[in-house]
C-alpha positions in Angstrom: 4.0 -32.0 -36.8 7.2 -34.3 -36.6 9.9 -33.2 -39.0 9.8 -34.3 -42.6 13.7 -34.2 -43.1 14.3 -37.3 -41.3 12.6 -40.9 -41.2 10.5 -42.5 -38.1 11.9 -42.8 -35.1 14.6 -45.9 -34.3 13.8 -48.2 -31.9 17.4 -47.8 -29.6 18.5 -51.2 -28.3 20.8 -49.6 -25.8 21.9 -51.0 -21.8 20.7 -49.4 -19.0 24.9 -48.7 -18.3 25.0 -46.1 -21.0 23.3 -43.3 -19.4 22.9 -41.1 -22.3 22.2 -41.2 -26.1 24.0 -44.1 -27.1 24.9 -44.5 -30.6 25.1 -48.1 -31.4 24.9 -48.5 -35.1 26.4 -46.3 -38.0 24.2 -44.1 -40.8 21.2 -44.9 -39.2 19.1 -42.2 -37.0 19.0 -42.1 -33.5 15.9 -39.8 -32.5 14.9 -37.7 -29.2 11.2 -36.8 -29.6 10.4 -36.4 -26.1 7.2 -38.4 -26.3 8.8 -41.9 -25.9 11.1 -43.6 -23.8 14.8 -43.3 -24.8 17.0 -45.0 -22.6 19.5 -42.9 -21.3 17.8 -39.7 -22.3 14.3 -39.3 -21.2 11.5 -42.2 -19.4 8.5 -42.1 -21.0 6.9 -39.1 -21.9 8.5 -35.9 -20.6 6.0 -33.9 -18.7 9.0 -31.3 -16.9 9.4 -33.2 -13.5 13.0 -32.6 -14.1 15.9 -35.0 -14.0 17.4 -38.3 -12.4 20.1 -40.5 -13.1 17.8 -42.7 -12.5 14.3 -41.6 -13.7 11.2 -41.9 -13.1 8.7 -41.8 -15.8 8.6 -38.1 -17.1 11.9 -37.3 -15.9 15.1 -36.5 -18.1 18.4 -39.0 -17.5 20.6 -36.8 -15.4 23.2 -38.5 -16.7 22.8 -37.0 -20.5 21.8 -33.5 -19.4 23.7 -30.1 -18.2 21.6 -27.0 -17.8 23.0 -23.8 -17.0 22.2 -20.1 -16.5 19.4 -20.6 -14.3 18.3 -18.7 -10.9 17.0 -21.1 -8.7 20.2 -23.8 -9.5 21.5 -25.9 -12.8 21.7 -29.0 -13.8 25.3 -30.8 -13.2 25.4 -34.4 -15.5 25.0 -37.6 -13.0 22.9 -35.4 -10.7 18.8 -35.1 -9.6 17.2 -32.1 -9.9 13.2 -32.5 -9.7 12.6 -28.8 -8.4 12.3 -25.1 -9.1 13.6 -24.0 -12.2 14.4 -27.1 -13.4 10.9 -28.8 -13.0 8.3 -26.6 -13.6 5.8 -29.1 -15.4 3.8 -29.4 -18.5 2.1 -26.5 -20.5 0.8 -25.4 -23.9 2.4 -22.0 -23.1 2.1 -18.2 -21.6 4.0 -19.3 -18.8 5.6 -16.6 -16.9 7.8 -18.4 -14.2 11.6 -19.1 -15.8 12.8 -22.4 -16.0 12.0 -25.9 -18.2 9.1 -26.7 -19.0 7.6 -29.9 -21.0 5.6 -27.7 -24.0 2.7 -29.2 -25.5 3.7 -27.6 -29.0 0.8 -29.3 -30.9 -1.7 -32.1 -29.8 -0.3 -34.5 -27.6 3.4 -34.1 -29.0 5.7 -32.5 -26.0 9.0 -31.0 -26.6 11.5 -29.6 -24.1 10.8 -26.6 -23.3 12.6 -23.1 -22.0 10.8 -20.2 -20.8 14.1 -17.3 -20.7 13.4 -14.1 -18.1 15.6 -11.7 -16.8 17.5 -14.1 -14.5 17.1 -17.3 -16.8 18.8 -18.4 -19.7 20.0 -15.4 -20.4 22.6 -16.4 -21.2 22.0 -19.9 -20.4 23.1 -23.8 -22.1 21.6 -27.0 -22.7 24.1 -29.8 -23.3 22.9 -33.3 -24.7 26.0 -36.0 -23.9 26.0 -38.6 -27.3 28.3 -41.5 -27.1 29.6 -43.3 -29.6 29.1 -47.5 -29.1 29.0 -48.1 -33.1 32.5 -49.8 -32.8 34.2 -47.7 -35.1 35.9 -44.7 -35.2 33.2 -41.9 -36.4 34.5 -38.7 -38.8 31.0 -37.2 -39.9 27.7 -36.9 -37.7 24.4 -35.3 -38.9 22.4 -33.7 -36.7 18.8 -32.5 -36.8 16.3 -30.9 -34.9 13.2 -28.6 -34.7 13.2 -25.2 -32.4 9.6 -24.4 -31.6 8.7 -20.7 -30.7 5.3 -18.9 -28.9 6.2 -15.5 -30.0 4.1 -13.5 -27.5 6.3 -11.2 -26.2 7.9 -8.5 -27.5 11.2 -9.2 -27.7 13.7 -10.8 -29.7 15.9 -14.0 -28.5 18.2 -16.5 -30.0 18.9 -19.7 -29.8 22.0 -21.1 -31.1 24.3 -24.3 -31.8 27.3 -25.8 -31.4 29.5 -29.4 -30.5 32.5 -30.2 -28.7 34.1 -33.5 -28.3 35.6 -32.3 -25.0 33.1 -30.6 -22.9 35.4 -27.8 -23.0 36.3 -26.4 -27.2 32.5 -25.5 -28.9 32.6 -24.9 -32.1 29.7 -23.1 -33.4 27.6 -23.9 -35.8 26.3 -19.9 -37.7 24.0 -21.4 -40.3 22.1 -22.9 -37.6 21.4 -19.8 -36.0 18.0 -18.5 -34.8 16.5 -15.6 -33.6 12.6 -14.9 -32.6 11.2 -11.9 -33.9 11.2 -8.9 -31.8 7.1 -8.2 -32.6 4.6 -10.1 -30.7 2.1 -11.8 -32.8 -1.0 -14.1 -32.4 0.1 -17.2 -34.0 0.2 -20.6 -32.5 3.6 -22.5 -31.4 6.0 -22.2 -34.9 8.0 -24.9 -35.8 11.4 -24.1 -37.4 13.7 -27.1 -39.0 17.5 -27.0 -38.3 19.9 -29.9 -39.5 23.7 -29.8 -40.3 26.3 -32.3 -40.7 29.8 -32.2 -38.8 32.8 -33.6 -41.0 36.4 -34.1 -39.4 35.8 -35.7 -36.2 37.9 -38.5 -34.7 35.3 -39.7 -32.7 36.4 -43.0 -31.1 34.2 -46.0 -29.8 33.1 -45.2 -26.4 33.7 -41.1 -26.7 31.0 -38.5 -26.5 30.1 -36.0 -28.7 28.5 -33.2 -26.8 25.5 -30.9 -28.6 25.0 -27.6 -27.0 22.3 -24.9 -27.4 23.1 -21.6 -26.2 20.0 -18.8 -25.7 20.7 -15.2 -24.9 18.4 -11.5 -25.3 19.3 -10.2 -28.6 16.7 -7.1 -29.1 13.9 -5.3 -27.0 13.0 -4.4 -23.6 9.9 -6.9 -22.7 9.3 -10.3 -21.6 10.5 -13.2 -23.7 9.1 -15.6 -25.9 9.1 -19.5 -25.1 11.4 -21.5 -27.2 11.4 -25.6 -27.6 13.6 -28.0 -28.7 12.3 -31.2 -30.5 12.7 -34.5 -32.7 16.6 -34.5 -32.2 18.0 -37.0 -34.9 21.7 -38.2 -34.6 23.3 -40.2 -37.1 27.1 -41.0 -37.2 28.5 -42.3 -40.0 32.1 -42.9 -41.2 33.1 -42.2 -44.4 36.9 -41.9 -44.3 36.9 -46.0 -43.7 33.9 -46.7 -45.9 35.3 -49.6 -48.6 36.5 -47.9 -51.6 35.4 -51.3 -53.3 32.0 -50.5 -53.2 31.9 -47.5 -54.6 34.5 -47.8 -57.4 32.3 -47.6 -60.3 30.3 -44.6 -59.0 31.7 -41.3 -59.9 29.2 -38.1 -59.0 30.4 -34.1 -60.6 28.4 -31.5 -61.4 27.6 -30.1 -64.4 25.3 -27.4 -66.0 23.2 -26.7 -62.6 22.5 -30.8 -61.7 24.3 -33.5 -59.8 25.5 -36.4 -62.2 25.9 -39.6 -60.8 27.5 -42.5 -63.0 27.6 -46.5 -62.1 25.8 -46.4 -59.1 24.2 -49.6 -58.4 20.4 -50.5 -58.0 18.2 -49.5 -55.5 16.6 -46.6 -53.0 19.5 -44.0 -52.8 19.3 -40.8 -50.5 21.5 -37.4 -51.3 22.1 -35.0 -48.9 24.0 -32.0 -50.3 25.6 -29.4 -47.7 26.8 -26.2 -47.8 30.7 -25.7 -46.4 28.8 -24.3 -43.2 27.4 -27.4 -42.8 23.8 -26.0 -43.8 21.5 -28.8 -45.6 21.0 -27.0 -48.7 19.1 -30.0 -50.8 17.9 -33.5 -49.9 16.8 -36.2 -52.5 15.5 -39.9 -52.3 15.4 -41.8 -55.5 15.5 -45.3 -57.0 18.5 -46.0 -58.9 18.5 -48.1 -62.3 21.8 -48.8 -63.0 21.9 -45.4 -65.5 23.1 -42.2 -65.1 20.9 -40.2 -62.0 20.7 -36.5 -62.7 19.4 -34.0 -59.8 18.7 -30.7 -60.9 20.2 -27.7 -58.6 18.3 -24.8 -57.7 19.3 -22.0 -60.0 19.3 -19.8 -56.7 21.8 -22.2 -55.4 25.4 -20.1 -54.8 28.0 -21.1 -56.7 31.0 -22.4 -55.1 32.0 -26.0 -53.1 29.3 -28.2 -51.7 29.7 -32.1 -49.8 27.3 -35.2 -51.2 26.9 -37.5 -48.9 24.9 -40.4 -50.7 23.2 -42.9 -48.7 22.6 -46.2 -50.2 22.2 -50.0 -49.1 26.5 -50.1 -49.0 26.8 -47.5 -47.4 27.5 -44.0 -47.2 30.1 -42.0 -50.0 31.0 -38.4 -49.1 32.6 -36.4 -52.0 33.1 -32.6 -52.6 31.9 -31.0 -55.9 32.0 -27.5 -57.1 28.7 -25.7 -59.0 30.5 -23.3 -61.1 
């Protein structure tokens, strides 16, 4: 099942010269669901025949893609790998062989897949280049995506997150943390949702902004479970130069465990509220009227500082509030 948190995929209109996930338009999602083409990420449908800089159908754009922590060779961006560890095809699972693998996590819907041993990805990255094209300098980007699991084995791995804007500093993301159970059970292929937003970036037109997801053995003795990444959702968005005009009138606090929002004009409206770790804690799509919009908190909620980010036909208004 495709992830609830975001909307339907965007269609990318993108030039075959940028050879990775090219953002070209801000607060709108750009989406990676490894069942359709996305030029400059994946051709057609992935099916684990590896990468090319200039692929084939089934094949991942070398140019967006760096794999490490393999036996049998990694994946350098701008390169072709369409061999061993790299390539080892399509499956619904209880492989054995390490390497990538294009998992069929539920009926005809194909994620990329990684299948950790001993001598693979363990430790071992997987880098996705973004570049921004929007035109504007970008200080916020949210990022979503599903980790799929076959927990079959008995032991316990993780897969983690994190984002440079050099290729060189990560800075990791804890809430987005995740770690398979050490005890082997019968249930089908899991899906777990992970989303985050990254604020105080100075992301210029034409840099990249590089997503990394690190696995590693974290408990037990036994083969490893197979993990798979899916429905990756980018949107950049720029707050810091959004017009101050158009949101003037709209003031948003909170107050007695709800989000008050005051002179915010007519029409579909989306609030995202985040933790400070960056952790989507509460999403919300309403209709405005014109009155004042109340969204009741969770009384389970923490207390302390939280970011809105609301979404609505002018754009995109970030402001801290405090649940006391």
């Amino acid at each position: 099942m495709k992830t609830k948190l975001y909307l339907i995929i965007v269609a990318l209109s993108m030039s075959n010269s940028w050879a990775q996930l090219s953002v070209t338009a801000i607060s709108t999602d750009f989406s990676i669901d490894f069942d359709t083409s996305i030029n400059g990420v994946n051709e057609g449908a992935y099916d684990g025949t590896g990468f090319d800089p200039a692929p084939s159908t089934g094949d991942l754009d070398g140019n967006a893609w760096e794999i490490k922590g393999f036996s049998l060779g990694n994946q350098d961006y701008n390169t072709t790998n369409t061999s061993g560890d790299m390539a080892r095809g399509s499956s619904t699972g209880g492989v054995a062989s390490g390497g990538l693998y294009a998992f069929e996590v539920a009926t005809s819907d194909f994620a990329f897949g990684i299948q950790p041993t001993g001598s693979d990805f363990t430790p071992g990255t997987i880098t996705l280049k973004v570049t921004n094209n929007t035109g504007v300098t970008i200080s916020d980007a949210e990022i979503a995506y599903e980790i799929w699991i076959l927990n079959d084995q008995e032991r316990a791995n993780s897969l983690n997150f994190s984002y440079s804007t050099d290729d060189l500093s990560y800075t990791d993301i804890a809430a987005l943390d995740y770690t398979s159970p050490e005890a082997s059970d019968a249930s089908p292929w899991i899906e777990n949702d992970r989303s985050t937003i990254i604020t105080g970036l100075t992301l210029n037109n034409g840099d990249a902004l590089y997503l990394r997801w690190t696995g590693s053995d974290e408990l037990g003795s036994a083969a490893r479970d197979e993990f798979a990444i899916d429905d990756i959702t980018v949107n950049l968005s720029n707050t810091l130069s959004v017009d101050d005009s158009n949101f003037k009138q709209t003031n948003i606090y909170a107050m007695n465990n709800s989000i008050l929002i005051d002179g915010l004009e007519a029409g579909t409206t989306t609030l995202d509220l985040y933790n400070l770790l960056g952790k989507l804690v509460k999403t919300n799509t309403f209709i405005a009227t014109g009155e004042i919009q109340k969204i009741e908190l969770s009384e389970s909620l923490s207390l302390g500082i939280y970011i809105v980010h609301l979404k609505t036909k002018k754009g995109i208004l970030s402001k801290k509030i405090i649940k006391r």
